[in-house]
C-alpha positions as CSV (number, residue, x, y, z in Angstrom):
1,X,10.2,18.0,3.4
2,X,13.2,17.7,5.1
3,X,15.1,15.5,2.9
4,X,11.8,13.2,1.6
5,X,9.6,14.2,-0.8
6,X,6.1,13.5,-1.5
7,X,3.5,12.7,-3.6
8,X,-0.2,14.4,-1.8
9,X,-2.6,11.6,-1.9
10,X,-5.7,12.8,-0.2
11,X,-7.5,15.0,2.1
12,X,-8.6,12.7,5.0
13,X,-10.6,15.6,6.6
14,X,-9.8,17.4,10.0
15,X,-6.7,19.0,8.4
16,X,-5.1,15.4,7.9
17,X,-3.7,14.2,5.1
18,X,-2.4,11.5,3.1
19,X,0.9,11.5,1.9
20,X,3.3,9.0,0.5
21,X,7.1,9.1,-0.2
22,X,7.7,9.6,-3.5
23,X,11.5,7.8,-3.9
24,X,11.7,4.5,-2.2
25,X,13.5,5.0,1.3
26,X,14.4,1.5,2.4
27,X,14.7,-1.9,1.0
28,X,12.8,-4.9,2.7
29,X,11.8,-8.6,3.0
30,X,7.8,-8.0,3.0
31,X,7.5,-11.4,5.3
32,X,4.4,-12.0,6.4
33,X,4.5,-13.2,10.4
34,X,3.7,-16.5,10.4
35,X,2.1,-16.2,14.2
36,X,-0.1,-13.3,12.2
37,X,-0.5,-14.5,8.6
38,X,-0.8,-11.1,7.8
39,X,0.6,-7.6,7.4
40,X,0.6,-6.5,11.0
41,X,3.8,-6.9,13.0
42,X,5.6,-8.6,9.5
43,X,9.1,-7.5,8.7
44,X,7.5,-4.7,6.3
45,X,5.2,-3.4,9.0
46,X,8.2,-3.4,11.6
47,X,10.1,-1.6,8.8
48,X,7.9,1.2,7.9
49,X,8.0,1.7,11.7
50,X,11.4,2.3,11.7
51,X,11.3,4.1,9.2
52,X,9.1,6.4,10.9
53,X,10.6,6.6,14.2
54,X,14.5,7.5,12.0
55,X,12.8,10.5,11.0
56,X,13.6,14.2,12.1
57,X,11.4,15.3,15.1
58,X,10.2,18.4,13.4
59,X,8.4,15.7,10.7
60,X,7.5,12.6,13.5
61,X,5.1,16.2,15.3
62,X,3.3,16.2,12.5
63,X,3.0,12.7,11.8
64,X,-1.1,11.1,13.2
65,X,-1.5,8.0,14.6
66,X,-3.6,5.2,12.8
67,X,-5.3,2.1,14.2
68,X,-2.3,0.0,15.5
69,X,-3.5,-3.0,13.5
70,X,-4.5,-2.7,10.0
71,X,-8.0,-4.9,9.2
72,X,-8.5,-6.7,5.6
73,X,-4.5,-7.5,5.5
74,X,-5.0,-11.4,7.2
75,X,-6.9,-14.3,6.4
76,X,-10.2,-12.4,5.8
77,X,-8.2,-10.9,2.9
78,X,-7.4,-13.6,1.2
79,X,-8.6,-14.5,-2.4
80,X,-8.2,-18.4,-3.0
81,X,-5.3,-19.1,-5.2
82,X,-7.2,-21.2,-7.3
83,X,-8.8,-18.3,-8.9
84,X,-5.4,-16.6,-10.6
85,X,-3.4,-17.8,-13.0
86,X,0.2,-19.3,-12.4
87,X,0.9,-19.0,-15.8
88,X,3.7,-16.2,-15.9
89,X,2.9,-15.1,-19.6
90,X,-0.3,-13.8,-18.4
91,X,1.2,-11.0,-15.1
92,X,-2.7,-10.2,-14.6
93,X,-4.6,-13.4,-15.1
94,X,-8.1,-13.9,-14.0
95,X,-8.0,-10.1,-11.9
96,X,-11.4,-8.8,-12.4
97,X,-11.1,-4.9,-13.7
98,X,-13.3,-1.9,-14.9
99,X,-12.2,-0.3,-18.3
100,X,-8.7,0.3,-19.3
101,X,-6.3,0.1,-19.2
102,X,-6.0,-3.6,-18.2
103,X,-5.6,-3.6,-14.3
104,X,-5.8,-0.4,-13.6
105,X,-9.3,-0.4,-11.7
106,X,-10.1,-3.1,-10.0
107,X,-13.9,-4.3,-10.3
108,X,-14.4,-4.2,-6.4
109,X,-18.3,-5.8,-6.9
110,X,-17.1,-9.0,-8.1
111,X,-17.4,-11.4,-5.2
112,X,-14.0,-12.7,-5.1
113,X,-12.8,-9.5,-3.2
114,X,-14.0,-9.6,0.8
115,X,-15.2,-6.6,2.3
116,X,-12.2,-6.7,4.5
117,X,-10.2,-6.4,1.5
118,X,-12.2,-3.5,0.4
119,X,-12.7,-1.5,3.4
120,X,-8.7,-1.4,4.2
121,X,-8.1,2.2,4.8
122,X,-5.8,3.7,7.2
123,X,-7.9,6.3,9.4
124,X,-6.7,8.7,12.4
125,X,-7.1,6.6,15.5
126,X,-6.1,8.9,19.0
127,X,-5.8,5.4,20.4
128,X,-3.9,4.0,18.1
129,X,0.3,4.4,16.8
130,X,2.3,7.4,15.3
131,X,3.9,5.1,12.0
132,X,4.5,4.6,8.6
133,X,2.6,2.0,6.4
134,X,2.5,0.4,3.3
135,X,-0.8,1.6,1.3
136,X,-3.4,-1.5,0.6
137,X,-5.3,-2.5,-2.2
138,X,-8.3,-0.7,-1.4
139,X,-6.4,2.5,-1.1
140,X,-4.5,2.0,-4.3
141,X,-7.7,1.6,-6.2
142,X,-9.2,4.3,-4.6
143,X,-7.0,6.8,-5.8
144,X,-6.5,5.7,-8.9
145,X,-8.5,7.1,-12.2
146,X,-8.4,10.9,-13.9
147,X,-8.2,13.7,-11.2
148,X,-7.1,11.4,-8.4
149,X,-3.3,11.0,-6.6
150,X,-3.1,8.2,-9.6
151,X,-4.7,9.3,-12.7
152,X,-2.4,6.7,-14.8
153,X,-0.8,3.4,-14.8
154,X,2.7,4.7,-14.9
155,X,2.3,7.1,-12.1
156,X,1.2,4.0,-9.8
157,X,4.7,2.8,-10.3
158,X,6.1,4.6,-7.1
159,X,3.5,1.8,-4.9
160,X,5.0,-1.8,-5.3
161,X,3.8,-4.1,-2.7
162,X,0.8,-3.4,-0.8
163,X,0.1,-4.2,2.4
164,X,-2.6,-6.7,1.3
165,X,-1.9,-10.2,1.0
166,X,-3.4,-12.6,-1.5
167,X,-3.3,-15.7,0.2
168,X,-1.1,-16.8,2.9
169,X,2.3,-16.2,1.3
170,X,1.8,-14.0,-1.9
171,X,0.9,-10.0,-1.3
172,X,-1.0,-8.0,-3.7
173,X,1.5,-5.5,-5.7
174,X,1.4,-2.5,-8.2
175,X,4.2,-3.4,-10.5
176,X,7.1,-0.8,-10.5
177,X,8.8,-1.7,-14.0
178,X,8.6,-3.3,-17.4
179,X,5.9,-3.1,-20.1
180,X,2.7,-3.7,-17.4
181,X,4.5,-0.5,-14.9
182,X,1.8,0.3,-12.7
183,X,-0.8,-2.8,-13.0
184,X,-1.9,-4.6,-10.2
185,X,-0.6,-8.2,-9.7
186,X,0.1,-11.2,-7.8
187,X,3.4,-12.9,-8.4
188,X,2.3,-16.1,-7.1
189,X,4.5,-17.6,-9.8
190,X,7.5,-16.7,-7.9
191,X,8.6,-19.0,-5.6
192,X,9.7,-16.8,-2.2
193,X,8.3,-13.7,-3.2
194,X,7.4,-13.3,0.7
195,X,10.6,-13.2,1.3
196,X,12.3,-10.8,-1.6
197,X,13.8,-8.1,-0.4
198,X,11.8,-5.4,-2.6
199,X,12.1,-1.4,-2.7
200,X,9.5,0.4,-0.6
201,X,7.3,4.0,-0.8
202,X,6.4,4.7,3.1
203,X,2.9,6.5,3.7
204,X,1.6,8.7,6.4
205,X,-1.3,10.5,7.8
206,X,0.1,14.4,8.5
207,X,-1.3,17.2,10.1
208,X,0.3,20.6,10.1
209,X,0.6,22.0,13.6
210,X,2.9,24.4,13.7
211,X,3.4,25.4,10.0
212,X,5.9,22.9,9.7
213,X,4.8,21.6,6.2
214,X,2.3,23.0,3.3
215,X,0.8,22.2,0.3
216,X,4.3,22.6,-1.2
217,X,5.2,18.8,0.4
């Protein structure tokens, strides 16, 4: 669709949907604001804006707005640090996770993941912003499994870092390469991570208004 293509994530209901680029379009710090400590208003979130705002008109029509600030991407997000592994040999550590493969689903009822980690969902809001936005956890796990946007590890590999942060300088990420491709991870091994500038897959919330898009996105 006009130069981008895209992967369909999800019907969101009220002829909105989910989509997500499906080749990175932009390279970025993620860079949590340290006035925020979270995902709102860091260099990622600023990015995916302008992402958004470089695209052609015909595409920014159909574009909906969500809530201006994401919830479950701050300090109510966070997981202590204490309770994942540093040791590099082991990319998944202690992650808690339903079936296999390892890291695929996470196991959302184990207490170490906050309900505003778990309820992080971009949603149409009419009072909210027309943008792009980096998909969270609780997104990624959501359509992951057989039949859904993700049914396998490898496919997951067009993610890479969420918008969710771990603690205050380590975000949640879907790994993009090597023999793990598509597992979620914290690299909170790697010393400046926040600050890497990374590859990124922008998503967005479309309606079709005037037959500008279809089902062939």
């Amino acid at each position: 669709m006009r130069g981008v293509q895209y992967r369909y994530l999800e019907n969101k209901g009220g002829g909105n949907h989910l989509v997500h680029a499906i080749e990175p379009q932009f390279n970025s710090q993620w860079n949590i604001d340290p006035a925020t400590d979270n995902y709102n208003d860091s260099t990622l979130d600023n990015g995916m804006k302008n992402w958004h705002d470089s695209l052609p008109g015909v595409v920014r029509r159909q574009v909906q707005p969500v809530q201006q600030e994401f919830t479950g991407v701050g300090p109510d997000a966070h997981i202590s640090e204490n309770w994942f592994t540093n040791n590099s040999d082991v990319v998944n550590g202690a992650i808690p996770i339903i079936g296999t493969p390892r890291a695929f689903i996470l196991d959302f009822e184990n207490p170490a993941f906050t309900a505003a980690l778990k309820n992080d969902f971009a949603e149409v809001d009419s009072n909210g912003e027309k943008k792009a936005f980096a998909l969270s956890v609780a997104e990624a796990n959501h359509l992951s499994g057989p039949g859904k946007a993700f049914p396998t590890m490898a496919s997951r590999a067009i993610i890479g870092f969420t918008r969710t942060p771990f603690g205050p300088s380590h975000p949640w990420l879907v790994m993009t390469v090597g023999a793990v491709t598509g597992s979620f991870t914290v690299i909170n091994h790697v010393n400046g991570i926040n600050t890497t500038v990374a590859p990124y897959w922008p998503a967005l919330i479309l309606r079709d208004q005037d037959g500008a898009w279809t089902s062939n996105i």
